[in-house]
N, C-alpha and C positions, 0 to 999 in steps of 0.2 A: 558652547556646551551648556545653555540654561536646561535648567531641568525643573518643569513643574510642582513637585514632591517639596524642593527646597523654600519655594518663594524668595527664589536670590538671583538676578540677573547675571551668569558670569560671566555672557558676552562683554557685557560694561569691565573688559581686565583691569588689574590693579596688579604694576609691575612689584608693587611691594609686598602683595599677599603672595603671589608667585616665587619671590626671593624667599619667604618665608617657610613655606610649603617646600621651598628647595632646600633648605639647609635642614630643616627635619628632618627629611630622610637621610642628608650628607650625614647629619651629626649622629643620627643613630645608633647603637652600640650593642643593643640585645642583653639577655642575661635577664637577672631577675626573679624574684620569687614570686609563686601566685599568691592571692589574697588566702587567707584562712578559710574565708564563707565561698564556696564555690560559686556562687550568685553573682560574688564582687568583680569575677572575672572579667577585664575587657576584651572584644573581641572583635574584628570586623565579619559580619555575616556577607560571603558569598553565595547567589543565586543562579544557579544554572539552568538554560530553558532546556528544556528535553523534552518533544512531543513523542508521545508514542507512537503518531503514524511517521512519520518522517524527521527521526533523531538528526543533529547533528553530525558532521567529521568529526571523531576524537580530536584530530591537530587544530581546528577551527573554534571548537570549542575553549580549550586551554588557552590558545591565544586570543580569545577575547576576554576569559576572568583574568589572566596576566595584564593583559590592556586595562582593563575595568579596575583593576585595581592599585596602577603604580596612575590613571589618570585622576582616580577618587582624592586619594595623596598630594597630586599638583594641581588640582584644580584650584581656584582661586576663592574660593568658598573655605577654604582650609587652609589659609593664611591669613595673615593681617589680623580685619575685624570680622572675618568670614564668619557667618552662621555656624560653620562645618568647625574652627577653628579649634572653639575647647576640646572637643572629644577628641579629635585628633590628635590634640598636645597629650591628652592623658594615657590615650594608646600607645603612640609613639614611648610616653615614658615609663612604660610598663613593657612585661615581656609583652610580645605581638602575636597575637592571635587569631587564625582567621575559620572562620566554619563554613563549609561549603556545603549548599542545601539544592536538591533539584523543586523545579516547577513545571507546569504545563497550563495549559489553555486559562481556566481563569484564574486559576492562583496566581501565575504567570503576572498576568493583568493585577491584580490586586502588589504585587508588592513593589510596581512601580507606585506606587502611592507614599514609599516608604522611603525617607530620604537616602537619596544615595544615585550612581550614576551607572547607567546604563550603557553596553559597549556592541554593537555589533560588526562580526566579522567571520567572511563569505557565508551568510547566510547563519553562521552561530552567533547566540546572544548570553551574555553573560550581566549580572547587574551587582555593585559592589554596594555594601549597606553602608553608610556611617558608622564608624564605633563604637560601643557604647557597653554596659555593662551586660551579663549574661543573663543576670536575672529581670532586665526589664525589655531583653527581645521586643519587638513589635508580634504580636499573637500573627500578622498576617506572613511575617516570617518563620516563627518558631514551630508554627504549627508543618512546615515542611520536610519531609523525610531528608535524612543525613546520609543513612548509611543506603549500599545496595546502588550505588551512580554507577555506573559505568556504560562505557560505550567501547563496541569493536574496532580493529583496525589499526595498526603498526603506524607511529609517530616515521617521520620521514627521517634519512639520517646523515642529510647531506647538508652540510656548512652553506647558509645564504654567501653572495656574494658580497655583503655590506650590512650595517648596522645591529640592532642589539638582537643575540639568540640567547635562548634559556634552554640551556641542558639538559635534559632527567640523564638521572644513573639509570644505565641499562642493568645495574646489580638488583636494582629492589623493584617490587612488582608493587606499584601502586593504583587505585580503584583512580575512576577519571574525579571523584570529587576530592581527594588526598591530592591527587596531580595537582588539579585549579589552584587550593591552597599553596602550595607548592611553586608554581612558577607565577602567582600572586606575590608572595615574599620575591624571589627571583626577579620581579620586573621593577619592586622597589627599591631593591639593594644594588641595581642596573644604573641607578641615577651616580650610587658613590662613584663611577667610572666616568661621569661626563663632568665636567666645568659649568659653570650658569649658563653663557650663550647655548651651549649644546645643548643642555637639559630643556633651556626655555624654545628652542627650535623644533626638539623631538615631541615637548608638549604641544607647539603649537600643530604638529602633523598629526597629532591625536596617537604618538607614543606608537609609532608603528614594533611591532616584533614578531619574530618567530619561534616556534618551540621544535627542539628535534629532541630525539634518543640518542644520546651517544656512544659510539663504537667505543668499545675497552681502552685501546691504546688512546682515542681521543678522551676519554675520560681521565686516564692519566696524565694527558699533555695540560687537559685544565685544569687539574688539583695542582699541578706543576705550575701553572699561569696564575693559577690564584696564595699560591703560596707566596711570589714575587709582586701582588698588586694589582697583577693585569688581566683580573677576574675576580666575582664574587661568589662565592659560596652560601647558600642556605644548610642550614644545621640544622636538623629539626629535634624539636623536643621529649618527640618519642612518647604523646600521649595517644595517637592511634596509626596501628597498621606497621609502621619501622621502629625502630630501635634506637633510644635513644641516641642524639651526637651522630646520626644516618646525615649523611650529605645526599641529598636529595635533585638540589636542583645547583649547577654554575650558569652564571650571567658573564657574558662577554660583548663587548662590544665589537664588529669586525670591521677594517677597514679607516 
């Protein structure tokens, strides 16, 4: 998974940046207060491709900023003496923040320029930014519309037969770029369920997942899963669109 943007080879792996990049996410805890200067804020910038003539699947879409963003996290570039490494640490140890911005045609094209790692999947593309503070954005990211994402079409609501699904609460109506951020967190807090072999196996398959809506009673049986361990919960912060302490997204792993 090299990637131009970085000038860092991460096909050459490094099992120790990897272990690295794994317990970060393990050890993560959330919480925290933002900075005073809003500027200070860190944040990972999510980019979503959306053309106007021929949008994305809603469910394609989501599962690739999920992809894009729990593989930006383990990639090897963000462990060890990784490039990617400092911002990373500093994100991780602040609240976590993610902004999800759509693109098309050449904007598109311009913020692969911007380090960070690119996901695609059936045909939807998704690109996760480095972290970094709110006030020094890349202009060729900042300058991307936030609000107003969305795309048609009912997320699927059937259980895969095996490995990691991210939930949305069928209670709260969220835009497809609140989603992205949303089962983004979801696919990071996905690893606290694996062990290192497992973690470094699902890395190496490029972090396969799927996103559903889930049925009411199924949304209680995983508040219930996640109360005992055997699921993660996103919490969201409630600065747009839900209400603060809104569980948004469960991670499970099946099978």
């Amino acid at each position: 998974m090299s990637d131009a943007a970085s000038g860092f080879d991460a096909d050459q792996g490094d099992t120790g940046r990897f272990d690295d990049a794994y317990r970060r996410l393990v050890g993560y805890v959330g919480g925290g207060d933002d900075p005073a200067d809003p500027a200070d804020v860190l944040a990972m910038q999510m980019v979503v491709r959306i053309e106007k003539a021929h949008p994305p699947a809603r469910a394609d879409l989501l599962s690739a900023a999920a992809r894009a963003a729990v593989l930006l996290c383990l990639d090897d570039r963000a462990g060890g003496d990784g490039p990617w490494a400092a911002p990373m640490a500093a994100w991780c140890d602040a609240r976590i923040r993610k902004i999800a911005r759509r693109a098309r045609g050449a904007q598109w094209a311009a913020a692969q320029e911007v380090w960070g790692l690119t996901v695609e999947d059936s045909g939807a593309e998704a690109r996760a930014i480095v972290p970094g503070r709110v006030g020094d954005v890349d202009r060729r990211i900042s300058r991307l519309q936030i609000g107003g994402t969305d795309l048609e079409g009912a997320l699927p609501i059937d259980p895969p037969g095996r490995g990691v699904c991210l939930w949305i609460n069928p209670q709260l109506e969220m835009s497809v770029g609140k989603a992205a951020a949303q089962v983004g967190h979801g696919s990071m807090l996905a690893v606290m369920l694996m062990d290192l072999p497992a973690a470094r196996d699902w890395r190496a398959a490029g972090c396969p997942l799927v996103v559903r809506e889930a049925t009411r009673d199924r949304w209680d049986a995983l508040l219930e899963a996640e109360g005992r361990g055997a699921a993660v919960a996103v919490r969201d912060a409630g600065f747009t669109e839900v209400a603060p302490g809104s569980v948004t997204v469960v991670a499970e792993v099946i099978g």
